[in-house]
C-alpha positions in Angstrom: -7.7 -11.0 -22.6 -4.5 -8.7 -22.5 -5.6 -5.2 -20.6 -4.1 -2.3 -22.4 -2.5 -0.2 -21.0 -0.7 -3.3 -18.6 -1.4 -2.6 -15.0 2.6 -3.0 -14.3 3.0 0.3 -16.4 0.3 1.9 -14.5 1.1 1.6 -11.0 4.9 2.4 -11.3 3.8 6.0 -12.9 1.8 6.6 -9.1 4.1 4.6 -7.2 1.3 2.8 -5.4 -1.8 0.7 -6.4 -4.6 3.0 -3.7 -3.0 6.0 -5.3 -3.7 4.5 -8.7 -7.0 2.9 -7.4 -8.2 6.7 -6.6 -6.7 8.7 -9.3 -8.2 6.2 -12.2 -11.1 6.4 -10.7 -11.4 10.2 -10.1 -10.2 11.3 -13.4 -12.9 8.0 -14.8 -15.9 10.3 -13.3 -14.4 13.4 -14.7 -14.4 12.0 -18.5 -18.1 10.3 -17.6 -19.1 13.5 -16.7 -17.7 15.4 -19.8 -19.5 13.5 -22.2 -22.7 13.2 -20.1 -22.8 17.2 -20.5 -21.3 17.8 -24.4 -24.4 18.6 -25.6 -25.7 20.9 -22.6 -22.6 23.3 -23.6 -21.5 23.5 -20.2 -18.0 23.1 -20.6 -17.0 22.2 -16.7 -14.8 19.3 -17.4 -11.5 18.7 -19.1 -12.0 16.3 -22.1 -9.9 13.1 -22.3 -6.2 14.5 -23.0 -5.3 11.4 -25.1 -7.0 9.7 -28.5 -8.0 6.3 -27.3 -10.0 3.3 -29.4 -11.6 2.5 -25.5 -15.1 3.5 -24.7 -14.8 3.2 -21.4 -14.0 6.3 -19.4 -11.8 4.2 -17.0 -9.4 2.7 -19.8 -8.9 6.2 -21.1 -8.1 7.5 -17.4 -5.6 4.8 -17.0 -3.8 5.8 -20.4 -4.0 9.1 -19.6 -2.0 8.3 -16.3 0.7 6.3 -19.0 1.0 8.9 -20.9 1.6 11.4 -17.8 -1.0 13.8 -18.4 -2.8 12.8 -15.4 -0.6 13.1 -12.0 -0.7 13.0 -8.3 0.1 16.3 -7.0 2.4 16.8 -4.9 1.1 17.5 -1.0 2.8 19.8 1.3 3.5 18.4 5.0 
Protein backbone atom coordinates (compact mmCIF):
# COMPACT_ATOMS: atom_id res chain seq x y z
CA UNK A 1 0.00 0.00 0.00
CA UNK A 2 1.68 3.26 -1.33
CA UNK A 3 0.84 6.25 1.39
CA UNK A 4 0.03 9.40 -0.43
CA UNK A 5 1.40 11.99 0.16
CA UNK A 6 5.08 9.92 0.78
CA UNK A 7 6.36 10.48 4.19
CA UNK A 8 9.95 11.58 2.56
CA UNK A 9 7.98 14.64 1.15
CA UNK A 10 6.43 15.29 4.38
CA UNK A 11 9.14 15.47 6.81
CA UNK A 12 11.58 17.53 4.64
CA UNK A 13 8.70 20.38 4.48
CA UNK A 14 9.10 20.46 8.79
CA UNK A 15 12.55 19.55 8.82
CA UNK A 16 12.04 16.98 11.56
CA UNK A 17 9.80 13.85 12.08
CA UNK A 18 8.39 15.13 16.18
CA UNK A 19 7.77 18.40 14.45
CA UNK A 20 5.80 16.65 11.78
CA UNK A 21 4.52 14.06 14.34
CA UNK A 22 2.85 17.22 16.25
CA UNK A 23 1.84 19.52 13.49
CA UNK A 24 -0.13 16.48 11.52
CA UNK A 25 -1.58 15.73 14.41
CA UNK A 26 -2.68 19.20 15.68
CA UNK A 27 -3.97 20.44 12.39
CA UNK A 28 -5.75 16.31 12.26
CA UNK A 29 -7.91 17.53 15.44
CA UNK A 30 -8.56 20.93 13.96
CA UNK A 31 -10.20 19.36 10.58
CA UNK A 32 -12.07 16.49 13.05
CA UNK A 33 -13.36 19.19 14.83
CA UNK A 34 -14.53 21.32 11.81
CA UNK A 35 -16.67 18.76 10.52
CA UNK A 36 -17.86 17.55 13.90
CA UNK A 37 -19.49 21.21 14.25
CA UNK A 38 -20.69 22.09 10.34
CA UNK A 39 -23.98 21.69 11.18
CA UNK A 40 -24.03 23.53 14.68
CA UNK A 41 -23.00 26.81 12.59
CA UNK A 42 -20.31 27.52 14.79
CA UNK A 43 -17.72 28.35 12.47
CA UNK A 44 -14.48 28.06 15.12
CA UNK A 45 -12.28 26.11 12.85
CA UNK A 46 -10.48 26.60 9.60
CA UNK A 47 -11.82 24.09 6.96
CA UNK A 48 -9.26 21.77 5.19
CA UNK A 49 -7.27 24.35 2.81
CA UNK A 50 -6.78 21.63 0.16
CA UNK A 51 -9.43 19.33 -2.04
CA UNK A 52 -8.48 15.81 -1.02
CA UNK A 53 -10.16 12.24 -2.18
CA UNK A 54 -8.97 11.16 1.78
CA UNK A 55 -11.53 10.84 4.45
CA UNK A 56 -9.35 10.90 6.99
CA UNK A 57 -8.60 14.15 8.78
CA UNK A 58 -4.96 13.08 9.26
CA UNK A 59 -4.12 12.34 5.37
CA UNK A 60 -5.67 15.72 4.57
CA UNK A 61 -3.36 17.43 7.40
CA UNK A 62 -0.40 15.78 5.93
CA UNK A 63 -1.18 17.18 2.31
CA UNK A 64 -1.95 20.26 3.64
CA UNK A 65 1.63 20.38 5.11
CA UNK A 66 2.91 19.32 1.16
CA UNK A 67 1.19 21.79 -0.18
CA UNK A 68 2.58 24.51 2.40
CA UNK A 69 -0.52 25.74 3.71
CA UNK A 70 0.10 24.35 6.98
CA UNK A 71 3.62 25.58 8.69
CA UNK A 72 5.62 25.63 11.81
CA UNK A 73 5.92 29.07 12.98
CA UNK A 74 8.65 30.46 13.54
CA UNK A 75 9.65 30.84 17.52
CA UNK A 76 11.50 33.79 18.91
CA UNK A 77 14.51 32.85 21.41
Amino acid sequence: MMLEPPIGAVVEKTKSRFGLVVLAARRARQINAYYNELGAGIGGYVPPQVHSLSRKPLSISLEEIVQDKVVIAPTEE
